[in-house]
N, C-alpha and C positions, 0 to 999 in steps of 0.2 A: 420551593423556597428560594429566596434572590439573597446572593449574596452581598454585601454591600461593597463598595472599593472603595478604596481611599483616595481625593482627588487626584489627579494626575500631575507629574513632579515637574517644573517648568523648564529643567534643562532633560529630554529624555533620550536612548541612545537609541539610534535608526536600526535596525537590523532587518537586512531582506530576505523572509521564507519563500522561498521555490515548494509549491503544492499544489499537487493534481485535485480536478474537482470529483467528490465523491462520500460517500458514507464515510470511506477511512479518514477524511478530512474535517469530522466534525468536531475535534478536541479543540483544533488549533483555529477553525471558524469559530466557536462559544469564544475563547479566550479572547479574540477578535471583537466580537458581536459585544460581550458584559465587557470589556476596558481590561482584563487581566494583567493583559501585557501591559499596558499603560501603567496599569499598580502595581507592578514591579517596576516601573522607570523605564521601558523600553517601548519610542514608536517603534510596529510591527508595518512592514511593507509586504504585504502578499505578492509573490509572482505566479502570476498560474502557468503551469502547463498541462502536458496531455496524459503525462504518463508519469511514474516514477524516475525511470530512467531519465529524461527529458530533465525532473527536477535537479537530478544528480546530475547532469551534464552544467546545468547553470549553479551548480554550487561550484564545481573543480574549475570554471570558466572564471570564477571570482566574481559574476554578475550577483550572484545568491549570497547568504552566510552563513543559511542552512536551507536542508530539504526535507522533503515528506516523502517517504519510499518504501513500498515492500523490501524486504531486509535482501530479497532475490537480485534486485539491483546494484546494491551492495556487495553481495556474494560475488558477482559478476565482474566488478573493479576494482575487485582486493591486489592486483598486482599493480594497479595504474596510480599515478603521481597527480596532483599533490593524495596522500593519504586521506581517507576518509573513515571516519565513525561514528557510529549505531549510538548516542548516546539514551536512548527510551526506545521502546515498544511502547503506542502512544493506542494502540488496538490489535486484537487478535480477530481471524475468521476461516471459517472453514468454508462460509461460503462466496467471500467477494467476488471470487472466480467462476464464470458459469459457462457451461457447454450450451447454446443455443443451434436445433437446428431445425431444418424445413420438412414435413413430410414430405412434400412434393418431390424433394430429393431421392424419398423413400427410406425414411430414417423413421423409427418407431422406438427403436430399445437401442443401447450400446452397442452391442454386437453388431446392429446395421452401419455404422460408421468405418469398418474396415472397407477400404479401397477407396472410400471416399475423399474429396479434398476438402480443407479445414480451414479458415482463416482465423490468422490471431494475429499477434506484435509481436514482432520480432526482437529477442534479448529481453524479453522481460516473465514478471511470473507468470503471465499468462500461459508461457510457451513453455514453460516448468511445469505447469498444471498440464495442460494434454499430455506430455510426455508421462508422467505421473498416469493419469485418468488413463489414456492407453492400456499401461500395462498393467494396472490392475482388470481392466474391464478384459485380457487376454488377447489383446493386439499386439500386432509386433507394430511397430510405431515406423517402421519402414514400407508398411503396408497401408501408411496414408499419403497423401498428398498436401504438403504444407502452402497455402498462401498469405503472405504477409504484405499489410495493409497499416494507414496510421485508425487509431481506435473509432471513430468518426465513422470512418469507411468500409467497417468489416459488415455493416447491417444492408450496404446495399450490394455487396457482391454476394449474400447470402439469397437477397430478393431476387438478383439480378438471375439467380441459378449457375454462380459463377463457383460458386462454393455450397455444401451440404451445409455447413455449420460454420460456426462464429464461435471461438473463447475469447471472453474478454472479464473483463473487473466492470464491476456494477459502479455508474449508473448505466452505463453503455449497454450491461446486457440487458439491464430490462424494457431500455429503449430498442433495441435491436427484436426486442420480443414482440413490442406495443407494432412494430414496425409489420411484422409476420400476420399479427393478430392471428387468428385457426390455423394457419398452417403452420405455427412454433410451436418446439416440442424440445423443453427444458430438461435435459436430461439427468439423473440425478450423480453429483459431485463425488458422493463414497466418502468425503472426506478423506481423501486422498491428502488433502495439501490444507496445513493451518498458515495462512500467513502473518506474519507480524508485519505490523503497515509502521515504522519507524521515523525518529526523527534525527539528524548526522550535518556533523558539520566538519569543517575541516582539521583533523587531527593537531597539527600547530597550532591553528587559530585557540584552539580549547586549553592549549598548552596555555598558551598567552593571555589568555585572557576566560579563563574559568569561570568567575562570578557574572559575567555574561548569560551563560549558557545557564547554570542552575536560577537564575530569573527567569531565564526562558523555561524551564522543568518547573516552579513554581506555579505560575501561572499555567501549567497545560493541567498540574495536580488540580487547581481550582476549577478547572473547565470539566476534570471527572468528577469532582462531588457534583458540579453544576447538573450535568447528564443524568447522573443518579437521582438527584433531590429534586431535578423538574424536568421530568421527561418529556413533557407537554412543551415545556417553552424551547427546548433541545430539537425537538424536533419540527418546530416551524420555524427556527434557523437554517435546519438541513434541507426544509421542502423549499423556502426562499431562495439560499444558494443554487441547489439546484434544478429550482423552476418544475418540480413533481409535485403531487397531491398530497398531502398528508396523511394519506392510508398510504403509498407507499414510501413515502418518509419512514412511517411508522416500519413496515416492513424489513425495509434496508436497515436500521438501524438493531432490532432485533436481531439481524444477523452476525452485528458486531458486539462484541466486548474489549468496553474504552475503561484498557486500565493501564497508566504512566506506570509501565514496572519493564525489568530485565530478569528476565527469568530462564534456565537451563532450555527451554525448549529453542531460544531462538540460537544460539551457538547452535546446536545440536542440527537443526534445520536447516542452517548455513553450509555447515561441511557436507552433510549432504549434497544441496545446490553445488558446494566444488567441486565436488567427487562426480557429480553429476558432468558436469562443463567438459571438466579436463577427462574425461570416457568419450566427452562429444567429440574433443580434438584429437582423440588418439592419443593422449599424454597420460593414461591411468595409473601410471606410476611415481608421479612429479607432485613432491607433498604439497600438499596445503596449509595456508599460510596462517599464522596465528592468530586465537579468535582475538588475542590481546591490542593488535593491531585494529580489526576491525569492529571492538566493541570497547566504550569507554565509560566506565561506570561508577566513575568516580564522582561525576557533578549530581548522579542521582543520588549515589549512596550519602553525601552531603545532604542531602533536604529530604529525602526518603529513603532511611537506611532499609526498613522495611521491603520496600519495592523490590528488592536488589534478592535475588536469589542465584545466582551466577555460583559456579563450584567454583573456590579459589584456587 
């Protein structure tokens, strides 16, 4: 079903999203692709980059005016200036994150991953998910060898035998698979790690200027009915963007649930990721910083009181 928009308003306000290319990117591609944002009054200017973190570097930089980011990235620069926040959860997944690795390496099940070395990205959820997938699978995580590469590059030092395996955020890991063909061996997640793929801007700028931002949450709400109501047309936006087939279009999107809300799980999964960090530096005793800072849920509960499930 096509929603129809209202023509576009002839004075509209520029705004530049910083967003990595990917499944988790497909809210804010629809609203793109059908005018959304334009029917709320706002040119949208895409920035791509590679990673989450990467997006959030070009929002605090002032090049961006918002980003696209697993909530992990966020977690990670809750003490850094200017302030940034989580304004939506724009998708959930338990599996964007994938363990891909080589038999040749001699990898079959989990358990053959101790002692082996790993390539992911370094400071982001990727590197939160192994640590996570380790210790459930009963590894001590000291018992691997970490190489860190930009996401691009983890598929060929896995070929190259430089590394057993590759964690990364899909689309990368299913390229990094196509790349292996027989010798990759996806291992399975545990659902270890749900990530919330978010959207955040800079905590002043929202201050200042509010009704901004809830245009912007307007328009990502229509691009989820969009998803719902035409899953077909959803996803030859997502196979376009991304230059995949439409069987794994299909795929990848399956794996996510694109729903514009703020809900108890992602605070909850945040402090975890800090409690996580500051054990990593040795500071396990140095509180953590309030989610009220890092999450602002005000411009949703304006236009989607609903969505809004945060304990007050």
């Amino acid at each position: 079903m096509l929603l129809s928009v209202p023509a576009s308003p002839l004075h509209a306000a520029t705004i530049n999203i910083a967003m990595p290319s990917g499944p988790v990117s497909l809210p804010l591609l629809v609203a793109l692709e059908q005018r959304f944002f334009q029917a709320e009054g706002l040119d949208v200017v895409r920035i791509p980059c590679n990673s989450g973190k990467a997006c959030l570097a070009a929002l605090r930089s002032g090049s961006a005016d918002m980003a696209a980011s697993a909530e992990f990235a966020v977690a990670m620069t809750a003490a850094q200036t200017p302030a940034v926040a989580i304004l939506a959860s724009i998708g959930e997944s338990t599996a964007q994150i994938k363990l891909i690795a080589s038999r040749r390496a001699g990898v079959r099940q989990g358990a053959d991953m101790s002692g082996k070395r790993i390539a992911t990205v370094a400071g982001t959820s990727a590197e939160y998910f192994l640590d996570r997938w380790l210790t459930y699978q009963g590894i001590d995580p000291d018992r691997v060898k970490l190489g860190f590469a930009e996401p691009g590059a983890l598929g060929d030092l896995v070929q190259q035998g430089k590394a057993a395996a590759a964690v990364v955020w899909e689309p990368e890991a299913s390229r990094i698979e196509d790349k292996l063909g027989e010798d990759a061996v996806r291992l399975p997640s545990a659902h270890v790690y749900t990530q919330h793929f978010c959207i955040a801007a800079q905590a002043r700028a929202v201050e200042r200027d509010r009704p901004r931002y809830e245009k912007v949450l307007r328009a990502l709400l229509r691009a989820q009915r969009f998803i719902a109501d035409s899953p077909a047309e959803a996803q030859a936006i997502l196979a376009a963007s991304l230059k995949i087939t439409a069987t794994v279009a299909q795929r990848l999107m399956t794996e996510q649930d694109y729903r514009v809300a703020l809900h108890t799980s992602l605070p909850t999964t945040m402090l975890s990721q800090i409690r996580w960090q500051l054990g990593q530096d040795g500071k396990p005793t140095e509180p953590a910083p309030s989610m009220q800072q890092l999450i602002d849920a005000r411009p949703l509960q304006s236009v989607a009181p609903a969505a809004v499930t945060l304990a007050r």
